[in-house]
TORLONU-683737 format. One record per residue (C-alpha): residue in one letter; x, y, z. Coordinates in steps of 0.02 Angstrom, whole numbers, plus 50000, padded with zeros to 5 digits. Example, Ala and Ser with C-alpha at 12.3 -4.5 7.8 and 13.67 -1.06 7.14 Angstrom:
<recs>
A506154977550390
S506844994750357
</recs>
This chain:
<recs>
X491184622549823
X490974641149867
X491844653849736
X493214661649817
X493064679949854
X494994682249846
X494794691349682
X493234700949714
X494174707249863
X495914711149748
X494794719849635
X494054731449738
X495784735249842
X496374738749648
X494994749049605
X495144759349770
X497084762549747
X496674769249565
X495444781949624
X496464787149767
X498044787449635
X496984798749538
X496484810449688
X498154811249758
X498744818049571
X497924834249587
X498754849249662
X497934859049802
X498634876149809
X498054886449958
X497654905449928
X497444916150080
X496854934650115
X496344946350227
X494694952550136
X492794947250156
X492464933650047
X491184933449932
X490394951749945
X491234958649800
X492644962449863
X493974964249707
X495294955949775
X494414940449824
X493364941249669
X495184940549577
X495804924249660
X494164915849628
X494194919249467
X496004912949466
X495314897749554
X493994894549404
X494974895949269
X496474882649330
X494994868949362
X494234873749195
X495914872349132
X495984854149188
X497774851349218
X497574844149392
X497634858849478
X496674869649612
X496424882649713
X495494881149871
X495224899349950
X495394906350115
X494474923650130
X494294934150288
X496134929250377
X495384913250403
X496914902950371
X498274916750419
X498184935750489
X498554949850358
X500444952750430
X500784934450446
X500294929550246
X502164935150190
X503174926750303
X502134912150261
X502484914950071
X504254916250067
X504284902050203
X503104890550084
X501814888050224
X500694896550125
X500504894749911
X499794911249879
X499044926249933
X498364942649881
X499264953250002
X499554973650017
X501574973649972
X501874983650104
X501424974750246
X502954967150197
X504184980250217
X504614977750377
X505774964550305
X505774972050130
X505834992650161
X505944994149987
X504134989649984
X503685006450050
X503775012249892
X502105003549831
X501345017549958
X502205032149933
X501185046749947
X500915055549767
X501865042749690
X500365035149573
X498955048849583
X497935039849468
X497395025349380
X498155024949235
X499765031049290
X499585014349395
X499435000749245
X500965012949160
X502095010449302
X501424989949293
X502804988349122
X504035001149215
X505924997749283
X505385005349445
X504154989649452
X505624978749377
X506524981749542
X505114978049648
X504734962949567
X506634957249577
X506624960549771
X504924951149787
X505864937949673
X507614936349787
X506314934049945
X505564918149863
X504044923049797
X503364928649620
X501834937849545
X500454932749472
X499374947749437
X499614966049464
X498584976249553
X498474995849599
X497165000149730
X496625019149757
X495995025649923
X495705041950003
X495295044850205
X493955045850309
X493595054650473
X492425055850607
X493065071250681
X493205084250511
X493555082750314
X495085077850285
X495865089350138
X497355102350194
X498835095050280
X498165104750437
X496385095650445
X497445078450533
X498175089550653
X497545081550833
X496725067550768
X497265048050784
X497585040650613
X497805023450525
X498975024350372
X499315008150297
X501465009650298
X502725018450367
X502895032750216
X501105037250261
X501215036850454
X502725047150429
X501725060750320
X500225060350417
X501565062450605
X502285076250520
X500755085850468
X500225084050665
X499185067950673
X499335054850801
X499875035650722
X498955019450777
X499515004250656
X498454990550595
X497894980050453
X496244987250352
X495474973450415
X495574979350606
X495094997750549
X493104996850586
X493304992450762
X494605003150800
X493445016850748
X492175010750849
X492995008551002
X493705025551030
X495565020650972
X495425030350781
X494845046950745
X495195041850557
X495955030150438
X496385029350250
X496365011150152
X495795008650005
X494145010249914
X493834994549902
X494134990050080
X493085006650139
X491794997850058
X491994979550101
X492324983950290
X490734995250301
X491945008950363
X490565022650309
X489475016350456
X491005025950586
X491205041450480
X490615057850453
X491695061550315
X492475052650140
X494095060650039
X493805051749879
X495215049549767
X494675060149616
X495885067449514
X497155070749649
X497445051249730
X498715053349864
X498385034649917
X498735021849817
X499445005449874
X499964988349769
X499174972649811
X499764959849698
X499204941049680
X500794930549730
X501314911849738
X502994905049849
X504174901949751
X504164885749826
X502294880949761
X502934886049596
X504634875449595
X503374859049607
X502124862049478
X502094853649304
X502614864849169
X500664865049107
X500144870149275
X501164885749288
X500554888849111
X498654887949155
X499224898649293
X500124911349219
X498594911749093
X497274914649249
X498544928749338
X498404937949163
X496394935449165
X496264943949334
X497534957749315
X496374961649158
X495004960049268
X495464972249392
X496104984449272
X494194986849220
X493454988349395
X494824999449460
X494275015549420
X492495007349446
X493125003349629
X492915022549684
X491415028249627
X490505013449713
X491415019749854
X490615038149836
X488965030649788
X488915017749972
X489555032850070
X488385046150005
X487065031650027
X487445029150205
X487255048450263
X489465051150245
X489885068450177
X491015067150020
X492505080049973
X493885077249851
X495755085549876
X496055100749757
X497505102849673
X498385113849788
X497725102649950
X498715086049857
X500355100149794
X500425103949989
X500175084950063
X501775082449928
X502795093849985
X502725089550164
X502945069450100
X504595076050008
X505195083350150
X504875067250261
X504435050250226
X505225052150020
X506935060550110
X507095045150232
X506365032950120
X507925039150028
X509345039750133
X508965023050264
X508405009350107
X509375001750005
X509395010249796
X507725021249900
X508195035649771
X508335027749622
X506445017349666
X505915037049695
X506735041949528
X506235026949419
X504165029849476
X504465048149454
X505125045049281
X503465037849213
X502595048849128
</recs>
């Protein structure tokens, strides 16, 4: 008589359920972002690193990445977010403040100036009442982060308030178009990512983002001339690591903790390469043939003034508590 291969069969169904019990246990979060993916870009080198350290963490948890707006485009990755289409994101705050204006304030002209002014407002209130409005929208933060930038021209240096005058700019939010309109330069809005061919095609004259997207998006290879942030920074612009809420609400207790542990890890991270961020900036530019200038003191006094006078006056009177945001990131010394 022939053994029966009714238990071979059983075990092997048995086996295959196990392994696809154990499969189905672990938790794929999806990161997306707008930057190029592994060229050292910051950013992306922070949610890799986040990545790592949850799978060497081994709570059944991981990150799979998606660099380059390959899973959304920069302006869609919020509404995603709060939606919980998307887990996470590293994602310039305000792109968002279309539906958030108080996001404007994480690119206020003058409002940082430099970097360690940035990781002191990090542990401010005025950063408390971002957080809380990122918080009510459905998402959270994982790990801060304080980009500096400058501008960059093909037509002439960009220092005085009068050097815009005529030309087409790209800000990155409505504070800075507003500054830039009022100082006599022309507005044409779009993501960082977008900046290089707009440059190339005719539509921009210039452009400010920040250093680390100058770099990553080979914007010296359009321009004649670099502002570098220096002493005087009047760009600087948050882009935080954030999960949905959503994502968050349906992992374990351990995995939020392994989590938490790898947002800390790259906020640390970028606080090192921050400052480090700008003067590989100079070095590419100055590489490539791109004349480099810094703002003086009195240039950055006179860009302020006209940014109190405009963007700060009706970031104050048309958003909601827009004064006391203003007050509370003036109020850190």
């Amino acid at each position: 008589m022939k053994p029966s291969l009714t238990p071979i069969v059983t075990g092997l169904a048995l086996a295959a359920l196990a392994a696809s019990s154990t499969a189905s246990a672990e938790t794929v979060l999806r990161a997306s972002h707008q930057f190029p993916g592994g060229q050292g870009d910051v950013r992306d080198e922070m949610v890799q690193m986040m990545a790592d350290e949850v799978e060497a963490a081994d709570v059944d948890l991981k990150i799979q990445v998606y660099p380059g707006q390959s899973l959304f485009k920069a302006k869609e990755q919020w509404g995603a977010l709060v939606r919980g289409r998307l887990d996470m994101t590293s994602l310039p705050l305000d792109y968002a403040s279309g539906r958030h204006p108080e996001f404007s304030a994480t690119l206020m002209p003058g409002l940082v100036r430099n970097h360690e002014r940035a990781q002191r407002l990090n542990d401010s209130e005025f950063m408390d009442m971002i957080k809380e409005v990122i918080n009510e929208a459905g998402a959270r933060v994982l790990a801060d982060a304080w980009l500096a930038g400058g501008f960059a021209s093909n037509v002439r240096c960009i220092t005085s308030p009068d050097t815009v005058e005529g030309q087409t700019m790209r800000a990155a939010g409505p504070a800075f178009d507003e500054m830039l309109a009022t100082a006599g330069a022309s507005i044409a809005s779009m993501p960082s990512s977008d900046i290089y061919t707009a440059m190339q095609t005719g539509v921009l004259d210039g452009a400010n983002t920040s250093s680390g997207s100058f770099v990553s998006y080979r914007i010296y290879e359009q321009v004649t001339c670099l502002t570098a942030p220096g002493e005087n920074a009047l760009w600087f612009m948050y882009e935080p690591i954030l999960i949905s809420e959503q994502s968050w609400d349906k992992l374990t207790e351990e995995q939020q903790q392994a989590l938490t542990a790898a947002g800390q890890k790259a906020e640390e991270f970028f606080a090192r390469e921050a400052a480090a961020l700008d003067q590989k900036m100079v070095d590419v530019f100055k590489e490539n043939g791109v004349k480099v200038v810094q703002m003086s003191a009195e240039d950055y006094q006179a860009w302020l003034d006209i940014a109190k006078q405009s963007s700060y006056k009706t970031f104050a009177e048309n958003v909601p508590n827009g004064q006391e945001l203003i007050d509370a990131a003036l109020a850190v010394e």
